[in-house]
OpenMM code with the backbone's topology and positions (N, CA, C; nanometers):
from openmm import Vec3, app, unit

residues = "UNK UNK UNK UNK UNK UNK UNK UNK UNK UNK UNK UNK UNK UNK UNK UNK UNK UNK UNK UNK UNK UNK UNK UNK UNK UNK UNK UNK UNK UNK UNK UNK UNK UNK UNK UNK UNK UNK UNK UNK UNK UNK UNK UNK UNK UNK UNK UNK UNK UNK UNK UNK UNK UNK UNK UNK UNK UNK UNK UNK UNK UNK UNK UNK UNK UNK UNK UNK UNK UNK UNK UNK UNK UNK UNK UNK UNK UNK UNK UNK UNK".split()
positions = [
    Vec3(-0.8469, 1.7325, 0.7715),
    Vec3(-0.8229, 1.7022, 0.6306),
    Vec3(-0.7902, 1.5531, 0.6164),
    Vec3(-0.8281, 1.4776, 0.5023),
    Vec3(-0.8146, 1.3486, 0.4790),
    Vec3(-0.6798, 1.2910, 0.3877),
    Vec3(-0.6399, 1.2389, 0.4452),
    Vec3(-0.4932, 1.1520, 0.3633),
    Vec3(-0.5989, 1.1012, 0.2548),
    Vec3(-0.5162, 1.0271, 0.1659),
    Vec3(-0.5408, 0.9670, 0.0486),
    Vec3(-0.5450, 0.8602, 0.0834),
    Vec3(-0.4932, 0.7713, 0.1669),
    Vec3(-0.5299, 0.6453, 0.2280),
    Vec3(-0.6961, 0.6502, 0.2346),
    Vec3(-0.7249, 0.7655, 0.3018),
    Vec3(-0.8719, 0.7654, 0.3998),
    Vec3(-0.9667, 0.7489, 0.2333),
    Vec3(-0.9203, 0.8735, 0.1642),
    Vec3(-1.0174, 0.8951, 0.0761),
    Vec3(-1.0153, 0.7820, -0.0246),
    Vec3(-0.8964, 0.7166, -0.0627),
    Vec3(-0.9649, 0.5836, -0.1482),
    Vec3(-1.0005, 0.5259, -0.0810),
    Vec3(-0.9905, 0.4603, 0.0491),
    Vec3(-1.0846, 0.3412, 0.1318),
    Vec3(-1.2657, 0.4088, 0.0896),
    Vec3(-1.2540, 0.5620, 0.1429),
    Vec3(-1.3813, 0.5777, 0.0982),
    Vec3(-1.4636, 0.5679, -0.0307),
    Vec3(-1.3837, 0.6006, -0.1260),
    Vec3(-1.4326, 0.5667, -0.2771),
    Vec3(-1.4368, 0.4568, -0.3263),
    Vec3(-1.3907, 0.3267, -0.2383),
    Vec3(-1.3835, 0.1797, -0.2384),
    Vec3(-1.5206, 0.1211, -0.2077),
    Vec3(-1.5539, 0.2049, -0.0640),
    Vec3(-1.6531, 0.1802, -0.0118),
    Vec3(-1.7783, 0.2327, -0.0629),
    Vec3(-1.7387, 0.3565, -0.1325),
    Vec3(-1.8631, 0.3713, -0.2408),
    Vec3(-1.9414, 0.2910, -0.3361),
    Vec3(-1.7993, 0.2695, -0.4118),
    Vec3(-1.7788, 0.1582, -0.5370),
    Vec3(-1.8709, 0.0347, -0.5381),
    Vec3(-1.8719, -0.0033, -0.3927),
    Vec3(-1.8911, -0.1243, -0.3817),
    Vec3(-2.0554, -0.0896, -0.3084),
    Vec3(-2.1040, -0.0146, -0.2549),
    Vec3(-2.2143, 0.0168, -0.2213),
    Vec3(-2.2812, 0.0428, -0.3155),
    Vec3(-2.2604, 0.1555, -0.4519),
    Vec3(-2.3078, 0.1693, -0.6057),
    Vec3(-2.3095, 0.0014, -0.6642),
    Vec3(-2.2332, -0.0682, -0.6424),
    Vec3(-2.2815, -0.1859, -0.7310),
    Vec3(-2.3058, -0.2447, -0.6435),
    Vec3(-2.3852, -0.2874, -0.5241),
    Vec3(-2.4357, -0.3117, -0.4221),
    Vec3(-2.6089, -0.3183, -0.4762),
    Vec3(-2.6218, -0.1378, -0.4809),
    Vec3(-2.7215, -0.1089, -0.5070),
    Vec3(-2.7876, -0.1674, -0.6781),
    Vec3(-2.6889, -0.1162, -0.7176),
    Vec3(-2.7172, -0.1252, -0.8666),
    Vec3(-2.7726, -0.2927, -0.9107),
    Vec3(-2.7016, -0.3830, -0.8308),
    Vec3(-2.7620, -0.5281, -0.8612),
    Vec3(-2.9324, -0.5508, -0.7393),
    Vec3(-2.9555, -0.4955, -0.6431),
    Vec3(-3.0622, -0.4735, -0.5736),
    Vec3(-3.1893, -0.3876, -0.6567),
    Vec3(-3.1623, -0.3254, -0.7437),
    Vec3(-3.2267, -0.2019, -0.8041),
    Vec3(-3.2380, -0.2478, -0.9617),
    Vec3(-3.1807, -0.3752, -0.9928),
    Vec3(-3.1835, -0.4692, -1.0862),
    Vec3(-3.1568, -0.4235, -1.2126),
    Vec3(-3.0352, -0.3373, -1.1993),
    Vec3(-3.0069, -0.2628, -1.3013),
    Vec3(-2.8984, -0.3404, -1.3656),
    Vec3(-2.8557, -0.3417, -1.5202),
    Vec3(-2.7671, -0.4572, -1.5351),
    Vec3(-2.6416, -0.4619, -1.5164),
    Vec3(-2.6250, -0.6174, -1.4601),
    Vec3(-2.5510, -0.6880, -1.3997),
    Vec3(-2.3913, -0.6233, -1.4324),
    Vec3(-2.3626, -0.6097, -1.5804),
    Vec3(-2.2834, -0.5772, -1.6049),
    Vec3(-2.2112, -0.4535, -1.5344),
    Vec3(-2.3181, -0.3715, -1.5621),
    Vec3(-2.2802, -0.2002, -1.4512),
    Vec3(-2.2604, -0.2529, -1.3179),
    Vec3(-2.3053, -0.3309, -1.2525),
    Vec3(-2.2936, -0.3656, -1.1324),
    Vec3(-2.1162, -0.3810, -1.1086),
    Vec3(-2.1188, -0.4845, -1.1994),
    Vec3(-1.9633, -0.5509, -1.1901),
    Vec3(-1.8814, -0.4545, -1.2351),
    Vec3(-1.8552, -0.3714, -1.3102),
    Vec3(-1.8103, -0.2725, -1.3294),
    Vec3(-1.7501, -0.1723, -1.1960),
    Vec3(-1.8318, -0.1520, -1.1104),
    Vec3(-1.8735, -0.0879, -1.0067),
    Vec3(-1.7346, -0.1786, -0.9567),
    Vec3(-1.8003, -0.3075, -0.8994),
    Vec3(-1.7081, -0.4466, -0.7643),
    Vec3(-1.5609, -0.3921, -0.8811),
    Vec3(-1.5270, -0.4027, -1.0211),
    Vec3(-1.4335, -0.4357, -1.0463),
    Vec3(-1.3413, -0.3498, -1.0246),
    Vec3(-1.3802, -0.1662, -1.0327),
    Vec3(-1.2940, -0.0349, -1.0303),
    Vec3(-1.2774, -0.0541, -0.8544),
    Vec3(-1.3813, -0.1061, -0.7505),
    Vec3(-1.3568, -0.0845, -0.6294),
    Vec3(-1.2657, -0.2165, -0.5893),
    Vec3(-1.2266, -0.2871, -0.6728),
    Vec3(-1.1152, -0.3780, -0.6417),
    Vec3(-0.9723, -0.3928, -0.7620),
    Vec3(-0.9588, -0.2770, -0.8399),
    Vec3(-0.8635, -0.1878, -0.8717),
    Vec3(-0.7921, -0.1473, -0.7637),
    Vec3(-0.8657, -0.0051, -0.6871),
    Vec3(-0.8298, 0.0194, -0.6095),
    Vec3(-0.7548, -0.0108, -0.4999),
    Vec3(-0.8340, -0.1060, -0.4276),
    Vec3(-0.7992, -0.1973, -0.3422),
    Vec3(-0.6252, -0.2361, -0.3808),
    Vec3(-0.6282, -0.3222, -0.5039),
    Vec3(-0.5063, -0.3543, -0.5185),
    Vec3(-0.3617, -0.2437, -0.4912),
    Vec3(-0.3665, -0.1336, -0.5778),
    Vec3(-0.3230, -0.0451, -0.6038),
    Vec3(-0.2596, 0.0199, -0.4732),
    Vec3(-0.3778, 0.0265, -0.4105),
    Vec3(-0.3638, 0.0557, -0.2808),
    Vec3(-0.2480, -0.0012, -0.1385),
    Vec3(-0.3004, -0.1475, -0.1851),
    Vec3(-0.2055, -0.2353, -0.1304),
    Vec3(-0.0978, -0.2225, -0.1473),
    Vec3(-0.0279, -0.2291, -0.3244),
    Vec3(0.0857, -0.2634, -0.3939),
    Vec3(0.1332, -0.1280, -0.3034),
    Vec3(0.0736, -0.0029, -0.3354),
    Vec3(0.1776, 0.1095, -0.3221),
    Vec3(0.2194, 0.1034, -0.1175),
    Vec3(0.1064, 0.0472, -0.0383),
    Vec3(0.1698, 0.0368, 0.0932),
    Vec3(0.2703, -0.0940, 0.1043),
    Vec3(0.3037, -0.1413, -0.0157),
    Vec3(0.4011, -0.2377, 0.0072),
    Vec3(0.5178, -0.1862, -0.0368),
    Vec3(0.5112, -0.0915, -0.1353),
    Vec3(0.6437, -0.0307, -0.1891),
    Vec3(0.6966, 0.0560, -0.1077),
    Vec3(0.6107, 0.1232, -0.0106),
    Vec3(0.6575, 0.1893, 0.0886),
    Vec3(0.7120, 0.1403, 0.2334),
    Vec3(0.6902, -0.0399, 0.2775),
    Vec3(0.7032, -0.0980, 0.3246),
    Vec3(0.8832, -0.1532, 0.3137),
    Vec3(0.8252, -0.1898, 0.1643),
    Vec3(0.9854, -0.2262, 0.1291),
    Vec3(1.0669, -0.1054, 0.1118),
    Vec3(1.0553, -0.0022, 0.0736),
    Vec3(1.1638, 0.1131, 0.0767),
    Vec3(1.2171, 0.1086, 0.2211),
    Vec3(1.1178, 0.1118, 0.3350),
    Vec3(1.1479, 0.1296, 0.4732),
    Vec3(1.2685, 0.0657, 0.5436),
    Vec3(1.2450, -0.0601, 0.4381),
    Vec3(1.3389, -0.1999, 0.5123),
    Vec3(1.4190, -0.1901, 0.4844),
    Vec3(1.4516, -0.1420, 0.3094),
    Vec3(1.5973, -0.1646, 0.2656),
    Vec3(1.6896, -0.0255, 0.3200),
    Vec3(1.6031, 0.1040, 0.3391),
    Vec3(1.6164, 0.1966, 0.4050),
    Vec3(1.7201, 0.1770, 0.5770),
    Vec3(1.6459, 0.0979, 0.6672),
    Vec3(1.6778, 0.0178, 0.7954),
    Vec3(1.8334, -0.0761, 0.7384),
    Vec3(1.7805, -0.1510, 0.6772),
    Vec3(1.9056, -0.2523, 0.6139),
    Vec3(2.0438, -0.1480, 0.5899),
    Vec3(1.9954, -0.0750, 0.5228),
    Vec3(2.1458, -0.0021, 0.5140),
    Vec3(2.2142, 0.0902, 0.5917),
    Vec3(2.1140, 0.1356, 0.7016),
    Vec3(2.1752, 0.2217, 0.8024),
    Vec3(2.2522, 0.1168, 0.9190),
    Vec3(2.1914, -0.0282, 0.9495),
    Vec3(2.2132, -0.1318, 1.0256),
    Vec3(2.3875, -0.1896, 0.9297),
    Vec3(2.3814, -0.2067, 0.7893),
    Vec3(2.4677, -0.2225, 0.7352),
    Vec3(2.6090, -0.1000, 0.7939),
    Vec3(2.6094, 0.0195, 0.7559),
    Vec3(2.6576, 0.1585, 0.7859),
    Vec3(2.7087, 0.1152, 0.9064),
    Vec3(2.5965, 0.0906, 1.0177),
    Vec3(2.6717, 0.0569, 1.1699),
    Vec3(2.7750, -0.0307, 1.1576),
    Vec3(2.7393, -0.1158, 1.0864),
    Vec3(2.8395, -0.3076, 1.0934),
    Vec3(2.9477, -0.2185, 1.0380),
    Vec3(2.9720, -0.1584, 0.9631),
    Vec3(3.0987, -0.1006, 0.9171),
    Vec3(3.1777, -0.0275, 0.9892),
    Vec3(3.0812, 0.0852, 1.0506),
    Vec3(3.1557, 0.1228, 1.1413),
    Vec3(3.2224, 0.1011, 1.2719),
    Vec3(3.1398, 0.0129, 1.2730),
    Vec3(3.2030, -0.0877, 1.4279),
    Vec3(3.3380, -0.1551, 1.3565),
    Vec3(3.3562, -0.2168, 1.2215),
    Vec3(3.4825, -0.2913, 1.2026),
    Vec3(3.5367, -0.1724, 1.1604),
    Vec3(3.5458, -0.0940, 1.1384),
    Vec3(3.6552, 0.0077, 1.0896),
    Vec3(3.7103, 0.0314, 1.2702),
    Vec3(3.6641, 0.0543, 1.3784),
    Vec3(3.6944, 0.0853, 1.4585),
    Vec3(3.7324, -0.0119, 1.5374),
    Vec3(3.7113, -0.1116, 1.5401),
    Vec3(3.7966, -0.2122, 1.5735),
    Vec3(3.9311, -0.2809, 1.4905),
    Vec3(3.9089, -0.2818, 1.3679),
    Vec3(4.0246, -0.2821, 1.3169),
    Vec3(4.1329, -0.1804, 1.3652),
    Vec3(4.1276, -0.0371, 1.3783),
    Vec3(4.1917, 0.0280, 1.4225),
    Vec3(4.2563, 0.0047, 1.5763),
    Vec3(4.1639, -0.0679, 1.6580),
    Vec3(4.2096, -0.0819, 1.7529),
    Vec3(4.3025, -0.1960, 1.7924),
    Vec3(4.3028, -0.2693, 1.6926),
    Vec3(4.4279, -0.3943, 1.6713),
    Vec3(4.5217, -0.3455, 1.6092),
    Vec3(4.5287, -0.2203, 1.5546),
    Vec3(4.6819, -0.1920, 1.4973),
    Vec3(4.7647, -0.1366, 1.5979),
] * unit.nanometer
topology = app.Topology()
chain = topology.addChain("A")
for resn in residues:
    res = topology.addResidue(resn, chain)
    for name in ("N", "CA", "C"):
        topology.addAtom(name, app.Element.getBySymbol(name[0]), res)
């Protein structure tokens, strides 16, 4: 079964093969671009959302790394009293 990653790369790669064709087959230009413009929608979209998941990851990491730093001074503080 295909992730959604797989299947928009593939409908990207469609996109862009349909207006590939469509300017080879001299059909107008406009439909063509139409075609390049939804398969670089995608693209973006695509990107943005593996970046939002990128950054969730970090700030995710950041605060468990934060959590540690705390708990190390809570336990050393204790150990100076």
């Amino acid at each position: 079964m295909k992730n959604s990653e797989e299947k928009t790369r593939e409908k990207i790669q469609r996109l862009l093969v349909t207006g590939d064709n469509r300017l080879k087959q001299g059909v107008d230009p406009e439909k063509a671009r139409q075609s390049f413009l939804q398969a670089l929608e995608l693209a973006i979209a695509q990107r943005s959302s593996a970046l939002c998941l990128e950054q969730a990851q970090f700030v995710a990491q950041r605060k468990e790394l934060e959590s540690q730093l705390h708990a190390q001074r809570r336990r050393k503080n204790r150990l100076e009293e």
